[in-house]
Backbone as CSV, one residue per row, in Angstrom:
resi,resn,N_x,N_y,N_z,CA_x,CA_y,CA_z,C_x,C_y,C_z
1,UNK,100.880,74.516,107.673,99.907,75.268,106.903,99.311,76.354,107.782
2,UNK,98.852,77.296,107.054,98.348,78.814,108.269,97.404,77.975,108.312
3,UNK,96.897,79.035,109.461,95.226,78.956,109.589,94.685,80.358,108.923
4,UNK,94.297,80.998,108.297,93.949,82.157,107.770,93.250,82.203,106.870
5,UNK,92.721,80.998,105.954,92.143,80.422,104.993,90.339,81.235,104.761
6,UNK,90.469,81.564,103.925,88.983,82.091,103.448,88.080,81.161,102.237
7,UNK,87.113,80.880,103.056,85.947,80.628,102.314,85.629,80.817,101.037
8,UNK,85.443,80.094,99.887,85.427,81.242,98.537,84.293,80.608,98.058
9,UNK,83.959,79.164,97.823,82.844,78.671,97.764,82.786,77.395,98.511
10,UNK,81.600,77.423,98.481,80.450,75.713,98.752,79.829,75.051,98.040
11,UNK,79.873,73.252,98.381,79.374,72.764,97.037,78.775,71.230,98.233
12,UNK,77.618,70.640,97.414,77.537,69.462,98.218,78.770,68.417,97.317
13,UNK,78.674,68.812,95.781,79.507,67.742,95.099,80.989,67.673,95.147
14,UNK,81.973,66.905,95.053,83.256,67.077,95.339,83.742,67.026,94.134
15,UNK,83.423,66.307,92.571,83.964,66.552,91.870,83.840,68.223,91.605
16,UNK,82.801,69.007,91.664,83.042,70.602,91.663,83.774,70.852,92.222
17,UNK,83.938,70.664,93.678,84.971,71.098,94.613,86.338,71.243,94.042
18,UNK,86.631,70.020,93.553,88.041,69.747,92.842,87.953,70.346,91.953
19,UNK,87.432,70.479,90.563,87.612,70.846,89.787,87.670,72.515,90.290
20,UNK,87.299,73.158,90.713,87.225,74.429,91.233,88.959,74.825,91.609
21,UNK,88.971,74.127,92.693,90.421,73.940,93.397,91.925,74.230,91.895
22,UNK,91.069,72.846,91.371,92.399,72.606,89.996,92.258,74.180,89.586
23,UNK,91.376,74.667,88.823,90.966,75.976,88.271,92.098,76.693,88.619
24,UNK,91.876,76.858,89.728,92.333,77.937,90.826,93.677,78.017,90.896
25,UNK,94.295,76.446,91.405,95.710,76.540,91.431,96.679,76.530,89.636
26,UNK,96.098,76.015,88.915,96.305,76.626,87.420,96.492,77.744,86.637
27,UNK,95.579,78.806,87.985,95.620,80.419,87.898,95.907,80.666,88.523
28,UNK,97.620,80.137,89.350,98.638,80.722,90.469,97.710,81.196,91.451
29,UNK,96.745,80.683,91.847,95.577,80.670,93.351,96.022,79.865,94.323
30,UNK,96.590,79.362,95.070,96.451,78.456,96.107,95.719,77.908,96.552
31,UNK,94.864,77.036,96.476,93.350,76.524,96.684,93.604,74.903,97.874
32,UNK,92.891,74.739,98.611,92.516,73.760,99.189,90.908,73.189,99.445
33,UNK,90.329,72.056,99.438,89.405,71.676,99.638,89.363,70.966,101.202
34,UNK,88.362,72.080,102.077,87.826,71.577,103.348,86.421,70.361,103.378
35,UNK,86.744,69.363,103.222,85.549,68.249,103.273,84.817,67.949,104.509
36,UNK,83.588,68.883,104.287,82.548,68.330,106.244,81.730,67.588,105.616
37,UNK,81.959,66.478,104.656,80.922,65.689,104.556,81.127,63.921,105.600
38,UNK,79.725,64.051,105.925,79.931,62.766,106.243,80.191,61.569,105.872
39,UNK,81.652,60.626,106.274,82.677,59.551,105.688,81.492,58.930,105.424
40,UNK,80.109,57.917,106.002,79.705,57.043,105.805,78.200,57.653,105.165
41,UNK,77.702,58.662,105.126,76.091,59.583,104.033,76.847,60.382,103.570
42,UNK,77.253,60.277,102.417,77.541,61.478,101.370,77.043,62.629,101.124
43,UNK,75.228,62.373,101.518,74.731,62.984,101.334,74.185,64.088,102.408
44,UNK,75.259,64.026,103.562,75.166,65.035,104.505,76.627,66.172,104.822
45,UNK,76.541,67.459,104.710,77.604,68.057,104.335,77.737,68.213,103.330
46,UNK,79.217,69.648,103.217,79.720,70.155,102.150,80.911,70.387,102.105
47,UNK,81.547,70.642,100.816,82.805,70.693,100.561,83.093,72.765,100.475
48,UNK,84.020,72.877,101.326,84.899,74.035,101.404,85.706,73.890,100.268
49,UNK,85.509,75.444,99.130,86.800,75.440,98.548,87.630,76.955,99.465
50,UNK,88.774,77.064,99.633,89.508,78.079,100.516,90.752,78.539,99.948
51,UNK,90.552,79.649,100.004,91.623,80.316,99.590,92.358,81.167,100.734
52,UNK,93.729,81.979,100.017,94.557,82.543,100.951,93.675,84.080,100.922
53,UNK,93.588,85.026,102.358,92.849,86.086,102.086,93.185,87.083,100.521
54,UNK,94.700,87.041,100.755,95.284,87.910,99.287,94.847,87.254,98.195
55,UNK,94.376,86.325,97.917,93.995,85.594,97.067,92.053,85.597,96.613
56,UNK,91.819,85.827,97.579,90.019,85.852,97.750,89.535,86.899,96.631
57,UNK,89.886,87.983,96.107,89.251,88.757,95.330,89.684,88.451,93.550
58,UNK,91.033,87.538,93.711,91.098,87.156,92.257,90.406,85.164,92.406
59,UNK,90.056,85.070,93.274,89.491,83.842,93.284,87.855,83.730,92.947
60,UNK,86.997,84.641,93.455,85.527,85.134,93.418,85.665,85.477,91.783
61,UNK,86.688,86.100,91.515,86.294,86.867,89.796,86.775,85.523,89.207
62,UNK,87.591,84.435,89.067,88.185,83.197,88.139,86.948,82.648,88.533
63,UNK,85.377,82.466,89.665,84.547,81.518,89.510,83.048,81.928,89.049
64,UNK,83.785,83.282,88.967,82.137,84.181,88.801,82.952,84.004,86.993
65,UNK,83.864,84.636,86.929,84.115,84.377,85.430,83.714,82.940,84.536
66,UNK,84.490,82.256,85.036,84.212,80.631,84.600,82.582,80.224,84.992
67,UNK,82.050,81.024,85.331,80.270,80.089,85.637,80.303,79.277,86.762
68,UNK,80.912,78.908,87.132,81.076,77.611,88.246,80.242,78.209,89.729
């Protein structure tokens, strides 16, 4: 996998995360979810959704479009 991955959003919840991700790769996006939450407090950290850079400007408009 590259390393080249861009930032597109942040979320503390992971079902958003995912569902974001699904969105994304449904709309030929490539999407991965980076998880810095902590394994044992859930409630510390956030979930990376990341995209490919060529991908970052139709990814921002599919989440600004969709509300998410």
């Amino acid at each position: 996998m590259e390393n080249n991955w861009i930032k597109v959003y942040t979320t503390e919840n992971a079902f958003t995360a995912e569902v974001i991700k699904q969105g994304l790769i449904e709309n030929e996006i490539p999407a991965v979810v980076l998880n810095k939450q902590d394994s044992s407090y859930r409630s510390f950290g956030v979930l990376t959704v990341m995209v490919r850079p060529e991908d970052l400007e139709k990814a921002k408009a599919y989440i600004l479009e969709n509300e998410l």
